[in-house]
N, C-alpha and C positions, 0 to 999 in steps of 0.2 A: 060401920062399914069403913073400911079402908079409903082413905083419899084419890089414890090414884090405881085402884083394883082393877087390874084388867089393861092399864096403858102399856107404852112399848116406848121406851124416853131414851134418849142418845145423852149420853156426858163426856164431849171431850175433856181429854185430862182429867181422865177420872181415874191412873192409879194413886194419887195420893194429895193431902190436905183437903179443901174444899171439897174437890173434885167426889174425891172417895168417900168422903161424910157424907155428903148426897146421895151420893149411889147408893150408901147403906140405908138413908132413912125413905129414897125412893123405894128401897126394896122394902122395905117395914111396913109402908102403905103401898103394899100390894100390885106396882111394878114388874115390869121387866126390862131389864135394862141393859145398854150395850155400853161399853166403856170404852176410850181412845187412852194413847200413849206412846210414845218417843221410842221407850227402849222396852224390849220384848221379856227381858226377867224380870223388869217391876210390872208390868203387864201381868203378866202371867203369875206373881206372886197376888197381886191386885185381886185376879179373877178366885182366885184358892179361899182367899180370905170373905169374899164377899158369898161366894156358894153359886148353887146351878140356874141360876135363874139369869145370872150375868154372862154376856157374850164381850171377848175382848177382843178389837182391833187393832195392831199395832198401825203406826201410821202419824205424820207428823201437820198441823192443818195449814201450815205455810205451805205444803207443797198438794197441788193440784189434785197430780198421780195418785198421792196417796187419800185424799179427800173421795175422787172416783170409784176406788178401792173400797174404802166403807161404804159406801152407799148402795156399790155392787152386793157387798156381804150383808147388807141389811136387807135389800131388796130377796134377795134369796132364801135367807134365813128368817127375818122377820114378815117379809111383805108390805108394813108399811110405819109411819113414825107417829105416834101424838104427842109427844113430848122433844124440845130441843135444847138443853143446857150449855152453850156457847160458853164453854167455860176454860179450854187452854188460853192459858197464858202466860205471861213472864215479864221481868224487869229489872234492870240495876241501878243504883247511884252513876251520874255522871253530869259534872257541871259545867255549866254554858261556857265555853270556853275551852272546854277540854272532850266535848261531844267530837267522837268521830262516826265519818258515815257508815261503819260496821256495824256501830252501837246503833244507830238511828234505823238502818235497814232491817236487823234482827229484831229487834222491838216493833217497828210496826207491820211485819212480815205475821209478825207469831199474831201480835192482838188486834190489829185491823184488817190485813187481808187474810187472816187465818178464820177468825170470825166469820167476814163478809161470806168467804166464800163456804166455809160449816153451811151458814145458814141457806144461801142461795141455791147450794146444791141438794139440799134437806127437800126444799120445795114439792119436788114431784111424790117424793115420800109421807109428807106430811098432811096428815088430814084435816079439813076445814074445820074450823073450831077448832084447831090445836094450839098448844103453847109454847111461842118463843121463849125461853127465860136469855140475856144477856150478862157477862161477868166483867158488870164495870168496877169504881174503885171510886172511896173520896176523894180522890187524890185528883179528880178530873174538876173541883170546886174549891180545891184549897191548893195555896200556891207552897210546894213541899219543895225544899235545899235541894238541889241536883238532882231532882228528878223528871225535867221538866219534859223528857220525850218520851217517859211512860205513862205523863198524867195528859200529854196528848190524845196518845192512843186511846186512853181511857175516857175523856171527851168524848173523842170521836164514836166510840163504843156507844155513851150516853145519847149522840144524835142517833143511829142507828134506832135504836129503840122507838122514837119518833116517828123516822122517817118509814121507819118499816111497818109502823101501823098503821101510816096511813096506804102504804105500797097493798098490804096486806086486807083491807078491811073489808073486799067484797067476799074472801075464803073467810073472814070469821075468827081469823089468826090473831091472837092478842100475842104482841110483843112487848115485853119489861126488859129494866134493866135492875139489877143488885148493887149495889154500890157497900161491899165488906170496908170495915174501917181496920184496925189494927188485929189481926188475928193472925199469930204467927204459925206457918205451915213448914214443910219442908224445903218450897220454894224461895222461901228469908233467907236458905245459903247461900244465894246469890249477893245479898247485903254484906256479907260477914261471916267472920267464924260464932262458933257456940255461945261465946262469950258477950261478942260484939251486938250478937243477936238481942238477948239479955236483956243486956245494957239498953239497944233501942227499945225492947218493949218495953219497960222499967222507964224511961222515958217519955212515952207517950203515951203510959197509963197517968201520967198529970197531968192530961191536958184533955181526958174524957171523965166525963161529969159521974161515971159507973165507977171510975176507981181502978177500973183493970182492961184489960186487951181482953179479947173475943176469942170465941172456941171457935173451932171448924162446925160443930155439929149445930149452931144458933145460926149459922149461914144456912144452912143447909135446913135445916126448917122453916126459915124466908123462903128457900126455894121454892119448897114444896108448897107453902102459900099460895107463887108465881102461877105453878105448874097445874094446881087443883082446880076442882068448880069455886072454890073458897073467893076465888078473884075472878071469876067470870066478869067481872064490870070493870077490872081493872085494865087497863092495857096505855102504851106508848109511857109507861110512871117509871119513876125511878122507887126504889124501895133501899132505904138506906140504914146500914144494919152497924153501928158505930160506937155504941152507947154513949148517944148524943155528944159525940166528940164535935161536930159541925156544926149543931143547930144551937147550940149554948156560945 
């Protein structure tokens, strides 16, 4: 039997990388699923690729309006949520010194208050027993060159997990967090061009113990872990998917 046969699961930022992997192996075990997104033709290419069982929202989770806006169209169209993948987000190099407050607003705009509020607004939708999943990062336990106000956010992401199981435990809601290590997506442009890309994973495939950088689709089977009865006893954990880049 399918893992998640029958559920009704939300993936912000789900036209591409992580996002999308998930969406597709939510739909493999037996899903239905509604996807977010920024810009309405990768949305809409997003929905084509995945098939009819996915509903797309445009809509950005820094902004409120737009957060209202799904929820409205979930309520309508779906009726209700079991599943929540808090998974928009973003980040660039910028080092101490040279952080300005654009950099630091738009960072933790998209991955703490875009989060925070995904998930708080989910609430009236989401049924007792269901499943938080959170899209944090190693990057919130390891101290990474210029990066240091998106392994903030991603902290902060890490306490959320926490705090929100215990916020959550009399509904029954288990909250995790993900913490993906090097898996290069289409959201790495923001690092660099093609090339520079490369070069960094090629880089910090020496310094994980597997030998190589991560697929989108091995996160996305952690997810589904997260999201399934498989972790019914799991919840407020981080699940950290790196090949042992951290732990060695």
């Amino acid at each position: 039997m399918s893992k998640l046969n029958g559920k009704i699961a939300l993936i912000t930022g789900g036209t591409t990388g992580l996002g999308f992997a998930t969406a597709e192996r939510f739909l493999s075990e037996g899903a239905e699923v509604i996807i977010t997104g920024r810009r309405q033709a990768e949305l809409d290419s997003a929905v084509k690729r995945l098939g009819q069982k996915v509903l797309g929202v445009q809509g950005d989770v820094s902004k409120l309006a737009d957060l209202d806006r799904l929820y409205a169209t979930i309520q309508k169209e779906k009726g209700h949520l079991d599943i929540v993948f808090a998974n928009a987000g973003g980040g660039s190099f910028a080092p101490l010194g040279a952080i300005t407050e654009e950099h630091f607003d738009q960072i933790f705009n998209i991955n703490v208050k875009g989060v925070l509020f995904t998930v708080q607004k989910a609430l009236p939708l989401l049924k007792d027993g269901g499943a938080i999943i959170l899209n944090a990062s190693i990057t919130a336990s390891v101290g990474m060159e210029a990066f240091s106000v998106y392994s903030a956010t991603k902290a902060a992401v890490r306490s959320f997990a926490r705090t929100w199981t215990a916020d959550l435990k009399q509904r029954k809601i288990r909250v995790n967090a993900i913490s993906p290590g090097t898996v290069p997506t289409e959201g790495y442009r923001n690092l660099g061009n093609e090339e520079e890309i490369k070069q960094f994973a090629a880089q910090m495939a020496t310094q994980i113990p597997l030998g190589r950088v991560g697929e989108p689709d091995e996160i996305a089977k952690a997810v589904v872990f997260l999201a399934s009865d498989d972790s019914s006893f799991v919840a407020g954990a981080e699940l950290v998917v790196d090949g042992g880049m951290i732990a060695i």
